[in-house]
Each structure stands twice: as structure tokens, then as C-alpha cells.
N, C-alpha and C positions, 0 to 999 in steps of 0.2 A: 713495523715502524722504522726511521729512518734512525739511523745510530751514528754516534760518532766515536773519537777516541776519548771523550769522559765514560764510556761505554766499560772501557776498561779499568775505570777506579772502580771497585766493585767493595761492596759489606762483605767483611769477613762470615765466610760460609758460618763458621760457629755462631757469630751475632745474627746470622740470618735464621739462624734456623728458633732461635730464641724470640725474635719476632714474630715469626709464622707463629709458633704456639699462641701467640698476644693476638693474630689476629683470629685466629681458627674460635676461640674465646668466641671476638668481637663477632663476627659473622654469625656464630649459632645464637647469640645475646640479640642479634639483627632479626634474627628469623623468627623466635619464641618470641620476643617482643614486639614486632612486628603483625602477628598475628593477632597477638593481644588486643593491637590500635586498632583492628580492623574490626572484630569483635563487640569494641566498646562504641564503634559507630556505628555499626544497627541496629546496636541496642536503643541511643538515645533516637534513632529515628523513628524509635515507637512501632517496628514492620516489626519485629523479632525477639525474642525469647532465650535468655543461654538456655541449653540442655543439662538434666542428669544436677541438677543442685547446684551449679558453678554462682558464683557473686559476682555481681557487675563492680563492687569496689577492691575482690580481689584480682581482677583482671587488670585493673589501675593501675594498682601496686605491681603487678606483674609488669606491664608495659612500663612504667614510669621508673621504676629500679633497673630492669632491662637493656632499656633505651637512654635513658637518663645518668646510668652511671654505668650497669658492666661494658658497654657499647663503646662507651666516650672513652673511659677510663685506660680497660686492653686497648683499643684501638690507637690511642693519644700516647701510651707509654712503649707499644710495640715500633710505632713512626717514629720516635722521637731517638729512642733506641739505634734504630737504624740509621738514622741524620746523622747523630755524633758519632758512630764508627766510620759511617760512611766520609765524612769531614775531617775527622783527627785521624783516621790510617787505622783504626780498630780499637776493641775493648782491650783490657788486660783480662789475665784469668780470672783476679778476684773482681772486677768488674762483672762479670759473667756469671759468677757467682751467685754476686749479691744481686745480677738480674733475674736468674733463676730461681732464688728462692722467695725474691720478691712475686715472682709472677705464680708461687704454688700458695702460697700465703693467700692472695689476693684471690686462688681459682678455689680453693678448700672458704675463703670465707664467703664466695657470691654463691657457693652449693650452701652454705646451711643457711645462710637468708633466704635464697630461692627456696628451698625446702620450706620454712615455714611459712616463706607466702603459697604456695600450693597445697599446704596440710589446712592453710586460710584459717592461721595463728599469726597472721600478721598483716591486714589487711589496713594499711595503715598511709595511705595515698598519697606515697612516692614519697612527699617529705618527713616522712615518721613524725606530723605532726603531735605532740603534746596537748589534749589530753587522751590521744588514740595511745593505745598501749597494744605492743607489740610480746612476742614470747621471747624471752631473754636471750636464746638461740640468735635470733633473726637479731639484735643489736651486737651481741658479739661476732656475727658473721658479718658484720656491714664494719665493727673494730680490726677485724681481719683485713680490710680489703684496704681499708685505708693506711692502716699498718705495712701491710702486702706493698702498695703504692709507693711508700715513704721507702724501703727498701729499693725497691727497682728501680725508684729516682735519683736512691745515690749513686746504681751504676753509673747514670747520664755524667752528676756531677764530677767522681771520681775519673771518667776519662777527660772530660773539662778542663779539671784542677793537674792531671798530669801532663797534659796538651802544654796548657800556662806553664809546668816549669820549665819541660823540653823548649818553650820558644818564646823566653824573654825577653817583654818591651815588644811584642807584636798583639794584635789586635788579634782574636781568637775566631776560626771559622765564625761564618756570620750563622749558620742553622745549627751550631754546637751551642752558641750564645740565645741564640732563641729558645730553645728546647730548654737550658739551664734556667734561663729566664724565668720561664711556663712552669718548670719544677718547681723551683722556688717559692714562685705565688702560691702551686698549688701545696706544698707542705708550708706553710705560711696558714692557709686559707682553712687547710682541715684540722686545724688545732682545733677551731670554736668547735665543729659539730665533733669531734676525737674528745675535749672536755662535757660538749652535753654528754653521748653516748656513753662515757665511763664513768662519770660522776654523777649522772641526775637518772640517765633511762635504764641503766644496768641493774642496778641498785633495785630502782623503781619495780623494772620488772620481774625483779626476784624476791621480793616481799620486802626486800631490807629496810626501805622507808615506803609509810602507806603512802604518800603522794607528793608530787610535781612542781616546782616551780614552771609554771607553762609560760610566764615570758620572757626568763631568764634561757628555757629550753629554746624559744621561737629565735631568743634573740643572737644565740650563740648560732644558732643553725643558718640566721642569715648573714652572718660576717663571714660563714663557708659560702652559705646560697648565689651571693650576685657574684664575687673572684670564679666560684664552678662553673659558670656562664663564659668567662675570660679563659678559663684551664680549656674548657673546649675550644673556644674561637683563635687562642692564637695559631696553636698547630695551622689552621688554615692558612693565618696569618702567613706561617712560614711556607707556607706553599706557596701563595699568593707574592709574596716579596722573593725570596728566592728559587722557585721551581718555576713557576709559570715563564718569568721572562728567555728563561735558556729553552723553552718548549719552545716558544713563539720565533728564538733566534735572535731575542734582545738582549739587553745587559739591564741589571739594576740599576734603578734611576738615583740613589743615594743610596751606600751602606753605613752610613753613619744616620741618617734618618731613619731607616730601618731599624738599628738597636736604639736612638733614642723614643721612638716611638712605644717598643717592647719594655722601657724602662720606666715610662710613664704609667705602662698598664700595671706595670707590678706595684707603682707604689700608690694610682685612683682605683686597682677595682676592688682593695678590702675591705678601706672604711667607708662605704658607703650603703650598707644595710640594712639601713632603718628607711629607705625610700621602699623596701618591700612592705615596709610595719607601716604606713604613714596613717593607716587606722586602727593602728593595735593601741589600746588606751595604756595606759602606763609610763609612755615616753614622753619627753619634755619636748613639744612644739620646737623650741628652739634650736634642739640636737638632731631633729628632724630635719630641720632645715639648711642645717649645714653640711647633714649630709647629701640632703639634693643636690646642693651648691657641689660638694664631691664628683658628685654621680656626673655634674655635667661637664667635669673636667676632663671625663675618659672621651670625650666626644671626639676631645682634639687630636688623641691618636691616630683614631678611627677617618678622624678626616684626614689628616698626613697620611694614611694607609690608602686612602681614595687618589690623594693627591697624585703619589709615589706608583700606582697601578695604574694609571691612566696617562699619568708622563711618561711610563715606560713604553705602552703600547703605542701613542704618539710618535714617538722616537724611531719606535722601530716601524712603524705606517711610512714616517718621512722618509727615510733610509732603503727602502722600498720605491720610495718616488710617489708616494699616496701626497695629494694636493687637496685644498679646502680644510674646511672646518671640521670635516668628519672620514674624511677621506681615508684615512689608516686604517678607519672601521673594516672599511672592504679588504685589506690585505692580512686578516690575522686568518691565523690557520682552522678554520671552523669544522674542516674534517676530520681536526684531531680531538679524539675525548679527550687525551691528556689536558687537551686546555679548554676546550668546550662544557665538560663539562665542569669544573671546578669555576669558572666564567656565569655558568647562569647561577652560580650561588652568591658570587660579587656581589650579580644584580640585585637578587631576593634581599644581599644585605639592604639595600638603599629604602625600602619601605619598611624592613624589619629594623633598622635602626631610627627610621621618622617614629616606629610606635615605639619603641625604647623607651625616646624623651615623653612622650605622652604617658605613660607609667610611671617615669620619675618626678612628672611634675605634681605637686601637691595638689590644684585644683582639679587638673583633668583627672586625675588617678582617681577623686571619686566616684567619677562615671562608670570606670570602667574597672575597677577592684573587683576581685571577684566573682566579675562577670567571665564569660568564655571568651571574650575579648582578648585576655591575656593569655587563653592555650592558643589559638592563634597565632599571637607574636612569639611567644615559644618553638613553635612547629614553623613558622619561619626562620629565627634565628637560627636557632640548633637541629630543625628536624628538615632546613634547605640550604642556609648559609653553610653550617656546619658538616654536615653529613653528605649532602653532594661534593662538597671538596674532599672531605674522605674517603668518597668513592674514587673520584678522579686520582686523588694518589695510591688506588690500591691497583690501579687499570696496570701503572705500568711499575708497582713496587713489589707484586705480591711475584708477577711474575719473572723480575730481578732478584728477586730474591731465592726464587724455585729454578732459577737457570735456564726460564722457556723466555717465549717472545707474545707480544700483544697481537695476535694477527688481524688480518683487516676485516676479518668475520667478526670478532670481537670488539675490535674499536667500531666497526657499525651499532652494533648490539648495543656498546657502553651508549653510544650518542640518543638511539632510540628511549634506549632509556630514562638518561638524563631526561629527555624530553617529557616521557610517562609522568616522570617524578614532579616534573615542573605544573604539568594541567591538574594531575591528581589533588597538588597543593595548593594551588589557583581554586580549584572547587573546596576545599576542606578547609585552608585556612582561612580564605576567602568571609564564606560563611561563618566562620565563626566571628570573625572581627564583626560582620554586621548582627548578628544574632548578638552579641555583648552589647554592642551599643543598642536596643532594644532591652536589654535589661537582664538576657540569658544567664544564668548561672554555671559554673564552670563544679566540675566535682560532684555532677548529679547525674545518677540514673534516670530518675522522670525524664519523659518527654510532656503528655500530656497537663501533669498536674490538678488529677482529679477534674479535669475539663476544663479550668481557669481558662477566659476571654483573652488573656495576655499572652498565657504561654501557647496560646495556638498560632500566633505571629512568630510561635519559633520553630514549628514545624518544615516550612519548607527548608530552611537553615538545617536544620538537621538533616533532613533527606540530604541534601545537597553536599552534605561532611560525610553521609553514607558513601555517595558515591564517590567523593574524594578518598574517601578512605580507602576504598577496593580499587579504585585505579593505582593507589600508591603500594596497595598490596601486591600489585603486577608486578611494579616496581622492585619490590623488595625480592621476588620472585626471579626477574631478569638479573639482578644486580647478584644472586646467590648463585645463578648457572655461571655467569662469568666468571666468579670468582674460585668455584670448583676447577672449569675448567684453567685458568691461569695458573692454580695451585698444581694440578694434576694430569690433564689433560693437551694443554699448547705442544706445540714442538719445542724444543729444545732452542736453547741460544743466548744470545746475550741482549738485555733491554736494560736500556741505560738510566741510570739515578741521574736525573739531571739537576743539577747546580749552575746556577748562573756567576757570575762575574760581575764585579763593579761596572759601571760606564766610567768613572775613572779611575783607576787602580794606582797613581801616582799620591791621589789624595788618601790615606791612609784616616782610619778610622780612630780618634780621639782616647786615647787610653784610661781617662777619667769613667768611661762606661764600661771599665772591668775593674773599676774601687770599687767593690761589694761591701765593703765597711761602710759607704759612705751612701749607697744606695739602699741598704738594709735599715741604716741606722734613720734616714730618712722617712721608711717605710713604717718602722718602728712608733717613732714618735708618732707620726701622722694616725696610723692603728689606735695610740696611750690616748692622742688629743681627743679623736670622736668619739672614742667608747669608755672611757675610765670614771669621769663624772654622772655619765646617763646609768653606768650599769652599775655605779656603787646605789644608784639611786632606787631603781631598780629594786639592787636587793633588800636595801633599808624600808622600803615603802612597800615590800610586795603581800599584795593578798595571800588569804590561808590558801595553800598549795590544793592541788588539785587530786582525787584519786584518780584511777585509771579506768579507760572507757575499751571496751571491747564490744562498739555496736555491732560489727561483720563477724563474729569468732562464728567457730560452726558449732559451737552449743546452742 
């Protein structure tokens, strides 16, 4: 691939090699969980059978813990890791420190949750919902991980905060500020499900009290649940606002839009968790309602994200000498994965964020609640928006960071890939969105249903999620050779961390968007307004709690 002299700002080897362990994690988390998704679609296609005793709702939990959180998690704090060293001039020692021990924290707690979902003591589908009861093990390992997190996120901070003092009244790297940002939200975010886990399910699952508040548990888990969604999506963000444009040879089309955008998300995507509940009985319509109203503020980022990504490619089309209305389209670099494929995730964003609103909204969401409809828009967002751009910065990060180079055998391979990945999910998530609207249920092994005239309209839909499934398993397949050979295998050399540059650099970025007193305190209240009323209410009003259900246990 073509280099330049950014080529030579390079991540301090010692922060690199700290990452690599984060992504080594994420890739084997890609592979076991991965398997898992492929698994759980022939199953419901009704052709297929696990072997040897396995459960089809312990493969769930496998995939959905896997995919869903160890994947996202090493993956989002190894990238992030690298951003801020790569952007402030490196970590400090106790920086490094506190990233390492963050990251042994976080690998000792996904082994003894993994552990008790494969001993299938904890079969509890993906979101530990209450009243499934899990082995106490598997809650303090998943206490571990997020504990583990909070640790490895203050290195990010700690070089942040000493960046700020070294360079006084200056606006702070623009992917140092994103990453803090994403931190932020996400230790913000995992208090709610860090208070269920150690005050309701810990407890719960070691005899101490016989049972549950189950909507006090749903309810703390979704004020984590929809920000987890944002922890995953910004990182892309930040490839998308500042990597992508210095690939293509553009400049960022605003960096001061850019961090206001990122500022908007940390303070709409936490209160807004009861559009997950909008049919959980217990909450007051009203509270419900405001937080829809919430929910549809994050839109506006997302559009300034659309806006700022497509003005930039513009810019750089014209500059080029591309004419018409679409004209620039034809000059962007399409032979490069570095941008190819983190591009067709863009796109999958623009119908995976039309279903979003359709989820948030109070009427259409009865449609489609808990139908398969919404694994669908999930495997869009995070299993295409999110996770293709993750691919695309591993093409040319894993191998900056291991000291080889992307070769053109391997940027071919990434591209075919990308491509796999895109029909694969075209067929599987496809399917599911029509199969939900039809009435499919999401969380089930049946196919048939005892032979029901209804659920046989969901037949071919499933077939049709089989075969996406094992296309995407190819997928995951291409995507693990490359990545071995990047880590191990490449030649040797230098592959360049790209960062882009303002388009104007005279305009300096607003120093009001590193008052964290005033963006926190903002975030804060908004958090007290949506939830303090509904959840005293909650607990004043709450039915006789629940005992614990262990339908999948292998007793």
C-alpha cells in the first residue's frame, strides 16, 4: 500500500504490543462466536440437529456474549488504545500499567463467564435476562470484565488528561477526544448493569436473597443496553471522521463538528432505555415517552455524521476535477480495503438506522417487539455497520502495529471479503426483517412449531438466514487468514496509521468542548431527569420479586 511520511508517526512499540494482546482476544472471541451464529442458523432452519447434547439456547449465549461483548469490547479498547498513543506521542508507564492490568482483569473475567456458558450453567441469552438465573461464577466474570474495561479506559484518559496539561488552551488530538469521549459514555453506561450484577444477580445467584426484582434488573440493564450500542458505533465513528478521509487523500470536512457531534452522543444515548421496555408493564407511559422523544435526538448526530462523510468525499471528488451530481463517486479509491471496506458499512448504516427509528417509535415497535425483526437490525448495525469497519481498521492497524505491510494479495482478499460479508448479510438479515414482520419470534429454537399453518410462512426465511449464515461464516473464515497472516506472516515494513487533517486548520476547534464539568454535569442531570421518578416508582410499586429460572441448566 502507498505510504507516506505520517507513515513515520508510528505507536510506541510497547502500546502496540498491548493492543495486539486486545485484538488476539477479539479475533479468537470472532471465531468461537462466530461459529456459534452459524450453528444457531440451521438450527432454526429446521434441516439440522446439534450433536452429543449441546442446547440451542446455550449456543446463544455463547454467540451473543462472544460477539456482543468480548469482541466489541478487546476490539474497541485495543483501537482506542492505539488512537491515543498514536495522537499524543505515547502512553506513560503507569498508563501501560493500568492498560495491562485492565486487559488481564477483563481476559480472567470473559474465561470464567465463557466457562460457565459451556459447562451450560449459564444459558441465559446474551442479556442475562431476569428471571433466567445464571451460576454465580458467570456474573462475577462478566463483574470482572467490566471492572477489567474501567481500568484500561483510564489508561486512554490518563494520557488525555496529561496531553491537556503539556498543551494549554489547545484543542486536544481530534481521535484522543473521541476515544475519551466513547470511554466515558461507556463507564457512565456500565454502572446500571455493574449495580444489577452486584447488587440484585450476585446475591441472587448465591442463595443470599431467594428472588429478583426482574424490572428493576431489565431496567438498570437497559440504561447500559442502548449507550452499548453507541460504545460500539463510535469507534467506527472515528474511523469514519478521521481515518477514512486521509485514506481517500481528503481532509476532514469540520473538526469542530466532528467533537460536537461525539458530545451529543455521550449526553442522548443513556437516557433513553425505556424505548427498549415500551412493553414492559410497570413503567409510566409518560416516562416512556420522553424517552422516545430522547432516543430521537441521537438521530441528529448521526445525521451531522452522514452530512460531514459525504461533504468530505464531495470535496475530495471536486478536487480531483469529478463534475455532476455524483461524479466524485467515480474517483474514490475502491481498490483500497482500507476504505472499501469500512464504506460498505457507511451504507448498511443508512437502512440499519431507518430500522432504529422504527424500534423507537412507540406504535410501530408493537409490530415488531420481539419478533426476529429486531435480530436483524442488530446484525445490521453491529454485525455490518460496526464490525466491517472493524475489519477495515484491523487491514492496515494490525499490521502497523506488527511492523509488516498490507500486500496487494491481502488488500484483494480484504475486498472479496468485505464483499462475502455483505451478500451473506443481505440473505440473513434480509430474512429476518421479513420473517419479523410476519410475526417470527426472535429467541427461539422452533422452526416448525408443532406444525402451526403460520409458522410455516417462516420457513423459507429461515432457510434463507441458513444460508446467510454460512456465507458469513466464509466470511469470518477470510477475515481470520488475513489477519493471522498481517499479525505473522506479511513482510516486514512500515503501514501507516492514517490521520487526517482539518480542511481548515486556521479555524481552531472551540475549547468549550473539553469543559468536562459542564458536559458531564449536563449528562448527569439529563440521566437524574429520565430515570429518578420512573425508578423510585418502580421500586415503590414493585410486585413480589421473582425466584430464579434455570430452564437450559444440564440437570
Amino acid at each position: 500500500m502507498v505510504t507516506s511520511t505520517a507513515a513515520k508517526v508510528k505507536v510506541d512499540p510497547r502500546d502496540a504490543k498491548l493492543s495486539m494482546a486486545h485484538f488476539f482476544v477479539a479475533f479468537s472471541a470472532l471465531a468461537l462466536g462466530g461459529l456459534m451464529g452459524l450453528l444457531q442458523t440451521l438450527v432454526r432452519s429446521g434441516k439440522w440437529e446439534l450433536p452429543w447434547g449441546i442446547d440451542y439456547y446455550q449456543i446463544l449465549t455463547v454467540h451473543g456474549v462472544l460477539m456482543g461483548l468480548v469482541l466489541t469490547t478487546f476490539f474497541i479498547m485495543g483501537f482506542q488504545y492505539a488512537a491515543v498513543s498514536r495522537t499524543t506521542g505515547g502512553h506513560s508507564n503507569a498508563a501501560r500499567r493500568s492498560g495491562w492490568i485492565g486487559f488481564w482483569v477483563m481476559l480472567v473475567g470473559t474465561l470464567m463467564a465463557a466457562t460457565m456458558v459451556l459447562l451450560k450453567e449459564a444459558s441465559v441469552l446474551y442479556t442475562f435476562y431476569a428471571p433466567l438465573k445464571a451460576h454465580w461464577i458467570f456474573y462475577l466474570g462478566l463483574t470482572f470484565v467490566i471492572v477489567g474495561s474501567w481500568i484500561d479506559g483510564a489508561a486512554q484518559i490518563m494520557t488525555y488528561a496529561r496531553w491537556r496539561r503539556n498543551n494549554p488552551g489547545k484543542p486536544s488530538p481530534l481521535l484522543s477526544f473521541m476515544a475519551v469521549i466513547n470511554t466515558v459514555m461507556w463507564i457512565i453506561a456500565t454502572l446500571g448493569v455493574a449495580a444489577t450484577v452486584l447488587f440484585q444477580l450476585l446475591p441472587w445467584s448465591l442463595g443470599l436473597v431467594p428472588t429478583v426484582n426482574v424490572l428493576v434488573s431489565r431496567t438498570l440493564f437497559w440504561y447500559f443496553g442502548h449507550p452499548l450500542v453507541y460504545f460500539w458505533l463510535l469507534p467506527a465513528y472515528m474511523c469514519w471522521y478521521a481515518i477514512i478521509p486521509k485514506i481517500i487523500g481528503g481532509k476532514i470536512f469540520s473538526d469542530s463538528l466532528a467533537r460536537l457531534s461525539f458530545i451529543l452522543f455521550l449526553l442522548f444515548s443513556i437516557p433513553v432505555g425505556f424505548h427498549h421496555q415500551l412493553t414492559e408493564p410497570g413503567i409510566d407511559p409518560a416516562w416512556k415517552f420522553l424517552q422516545v422523544i430522547l432516543t430521537f435526538m441521537v438521530i441528529i448526530p448521526s445525521l451531522m455524521t452522514a452530512f460531514s462523510l459525504f461533504a468530505t468525499f464531495e470535496r475530495y471528488g471536486r478536487s480531483k476535477g469529478a463534475t455532476g451530481l455524483f461524479g466524485w463517486f467515480k474517483v474514490l479509491p475502491w481498490g483500497d480495503a482500507r476504505f472499501i471496506v469500512p464504506f460498505i458499512g457507511m451504507a448498511a448504516f443508512i437502512p440499519a438506522g431507518a430500522g432504529g427509528i422504527i424500534n423507537a417509535s412507540n406504535q410501530m415497535d408493537q409490530v415488531v417487539h420481539n419478533t426476529i425483526w429486531v435480530t436483524g437490525h442488530f446484525h445490521l448495525t453491529a454485525a455490518t455497520s460496526v464490525v466491517l469497519t472493524f475489519f477495515g481498521i484491523s487491514y492496515w492497524l494490525v499490521p502497523h502495529l506488527t511492523g509488516r505491510k498490507l500486500t496487494k494479495a491481502m488488500n484483494k482478499l480484504a475486498i472479496i471479503q468485505a464483499w462475502v460479508w455483505f451478500i451473506g448479510m443481505a440473505f440473513m438479515s434480509g430474512a429476518m426483517h421479513f420473517q419479523g414482520l410476519l410475526g417470527g419470534p426472535r429467541r427461539s429454537a422452533f422452526s416448525t412449531y408443532g406444525g402451526s399453518e403460520q409458522a410455516a410462512e417462516w420457513i423459507p426465511y429461515q432457510i434463507a438466514q441458513a444460508v446467510g449464515g454460512t456465507i458469513l461464516f466464509l466470511g469470518i473464515i477470510l477475515v481470520l487468514i488475513i489477519f493471522v497472516n498481517l499479525a505473522f506472516f506479511a513482510p516486514k515494513g512500515e503501514e501507516e496509521f492514517p490521520v487526517a487533517e482539518a480542511e481548515n486548520l486556521e479555524e481552531k476547534a472551540p475549547m468549550v468542548f473539553e469543559n468536562w464539568k459542564l458536559w458531564l454535569g449536563i449528562a448527569a442531570a439529563l440521566i437524574l431527569f429520565a430515570y429518578t421518578i420512573p425508578f423510585i416508582d418502580i421500586i415503590q410499586d414493585a410486585p413480589p420479586g421473582s425466584k430464579g429460572f434455570q430452564t437450559w441448566s444440564k440437570w
